[in-house]
SEKETI-281990 format. One record per residue (C-alpha): x, y, z; residue in one letter. Coordinates in pm, whole numbers, padded with zeros to 5 digits, always signed. Example, Ala and Ser with C-alpha at 12.3 -4.5 7.8 and 13.67 -1.06 7.14 Angstrom:
<sites>
+01230-00450+00780A +01367-00106+00714S 
</sites>
This chain:
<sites>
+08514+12437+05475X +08879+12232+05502X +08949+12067+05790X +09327+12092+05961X +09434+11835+06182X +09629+12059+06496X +09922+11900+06695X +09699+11794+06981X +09511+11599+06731X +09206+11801+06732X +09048+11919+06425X +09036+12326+06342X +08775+12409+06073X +08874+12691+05838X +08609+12865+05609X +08654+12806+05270X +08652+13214+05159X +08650+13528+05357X +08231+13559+05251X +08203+13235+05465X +08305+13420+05767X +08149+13706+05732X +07844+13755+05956X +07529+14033+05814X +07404+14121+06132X +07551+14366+06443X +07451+14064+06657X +07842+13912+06782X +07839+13526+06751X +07827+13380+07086X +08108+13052+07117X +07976+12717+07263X +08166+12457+07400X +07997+12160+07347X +08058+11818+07555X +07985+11430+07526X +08145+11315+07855X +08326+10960+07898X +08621+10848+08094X +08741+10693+07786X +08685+10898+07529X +08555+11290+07598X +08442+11435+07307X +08454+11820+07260X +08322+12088+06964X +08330+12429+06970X +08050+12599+06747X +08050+13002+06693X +07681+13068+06686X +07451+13374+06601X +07062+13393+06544X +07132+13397+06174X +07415+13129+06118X +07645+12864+06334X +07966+12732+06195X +08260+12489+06375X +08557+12615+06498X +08730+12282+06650X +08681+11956+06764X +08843+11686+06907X +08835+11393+07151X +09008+11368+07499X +09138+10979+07528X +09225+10800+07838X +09416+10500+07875X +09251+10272+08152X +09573+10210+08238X +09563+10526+08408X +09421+10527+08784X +09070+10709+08788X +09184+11041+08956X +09452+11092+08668X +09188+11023+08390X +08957+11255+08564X +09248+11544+08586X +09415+11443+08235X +09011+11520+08081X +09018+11862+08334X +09286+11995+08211X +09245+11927+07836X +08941+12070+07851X +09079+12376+08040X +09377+12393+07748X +09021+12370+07480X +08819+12670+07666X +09199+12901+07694X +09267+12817+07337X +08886+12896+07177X +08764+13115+07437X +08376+12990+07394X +08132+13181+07692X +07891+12890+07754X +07937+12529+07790X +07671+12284+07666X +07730+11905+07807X +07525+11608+07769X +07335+11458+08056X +07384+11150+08226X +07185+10834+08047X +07015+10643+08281X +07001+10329+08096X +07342+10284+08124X +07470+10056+08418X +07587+10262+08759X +07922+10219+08708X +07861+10391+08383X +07681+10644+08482X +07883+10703+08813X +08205+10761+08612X +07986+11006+08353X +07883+11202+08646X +08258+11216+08780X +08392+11309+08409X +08098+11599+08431X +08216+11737+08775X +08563+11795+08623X +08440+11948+08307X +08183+12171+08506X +08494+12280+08732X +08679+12358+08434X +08432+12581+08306X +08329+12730+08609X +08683+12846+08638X +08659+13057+08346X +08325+13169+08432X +08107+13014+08178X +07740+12981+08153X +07666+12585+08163X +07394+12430+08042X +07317+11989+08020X +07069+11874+07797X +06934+11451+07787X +07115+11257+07460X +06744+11229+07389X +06690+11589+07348X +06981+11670+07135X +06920+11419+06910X +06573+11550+06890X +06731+11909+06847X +06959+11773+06575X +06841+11520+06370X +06456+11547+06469X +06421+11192+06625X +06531+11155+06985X +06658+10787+06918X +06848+10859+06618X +07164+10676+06576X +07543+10794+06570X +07514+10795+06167X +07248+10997+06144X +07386+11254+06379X +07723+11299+06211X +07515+11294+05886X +07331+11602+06036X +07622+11747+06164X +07772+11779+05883X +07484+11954+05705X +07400+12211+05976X +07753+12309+05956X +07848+12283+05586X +08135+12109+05651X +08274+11853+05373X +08325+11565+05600X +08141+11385+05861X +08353+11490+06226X +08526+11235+06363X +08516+11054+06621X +08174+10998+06692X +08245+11157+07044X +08330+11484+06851X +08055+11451+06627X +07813+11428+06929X +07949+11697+07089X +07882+11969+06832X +07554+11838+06869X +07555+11936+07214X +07692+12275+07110X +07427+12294+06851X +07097+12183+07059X +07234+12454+07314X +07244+12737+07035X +06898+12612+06921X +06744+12552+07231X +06879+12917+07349X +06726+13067+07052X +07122+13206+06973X +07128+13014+06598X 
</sites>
């Protein structure tokens, strides 16, 4: 797999050969779009799964400058993601819950970032699913307190891909997309 960095600086993932992409079952892949939320820095991965296989389409991070009042962060990340779920089309959204041992103002502007990407997806009708950080690392790596390293590391092994996704954000959510298509018993 090559990795192509788009104008919007997201990354698209092209298969390396036409074989790659092919799928040997009737069953269509199913798209996920998968979300770490922050006011900062959203991460986003879209993963086109199917019982038999799951591969990365795109990912990227939405960044907000805190210069930025809080209502234009929270529509800048709404409509990015909208411009993500027009441009890849996934059906279902995975996001990652809230983490608790995080400080309120934290988790209060987490919970605000997740409104707007719930909206967003709502809009388009998608099927939306959260899972706890703890459970997609679980999911993923196979340790719920496994650190960012060991996620990408994963990440990039699930997918065959020949570089670890970057930003973290990104890397974390594939994750998300990936737990969801486990969890869901789709790959």
């Amino acid at each position: 797999m090559s990795k192509a960095l788009v104008a919007d600086g997201s990354v698209a993932v092209e298969a390396a050969s036409a074989a790659a992409q092919s799928v040997t079952s009737a069953a269509p892949p199913v798209r996920i779009l998968g979300i770490d939320p922050g006011l900062a820095h959203t991460g986003w991965g879209v993963v086109e799964a199917t019982p038999w296989s799951q591969r990365a389409l795109a990912y990227g991070c939405i960044n907000t400058s805190p210069e930025l009042s809080r209502a234009l962060r929270l529509s800048q990340i709404h409509d990015d993601i909208l411009a993500v779920i027009e441009r890849y089309a996934p059906r279902e959204l995975a996001i990652e819950g809230i983490y608790f041992g995080t400080n309120a103002k934290s988790a209060l502007s987490i919970g605000e970032v997740r409104g707007v990407t719930i909206l967003a997806a709502a809009s388009h009708q998608l099927l939306v699913q959260e899972y706890q950080p703890t459970q997609v690392k679980q999911t993923i790596v196979g340790v719920g307190r496994a650190d960012k390293a060991q996620v990408q590391f994963m990440i990039k092994a699930l997918l065959h891909l020949n570089h670890q996704p970057e930003p973290d954000h990104a890397a974390d959510a594939l994750a998300v997309a990936l737990c969801h298509a486990q969890q869901s018993r789709i790959g």
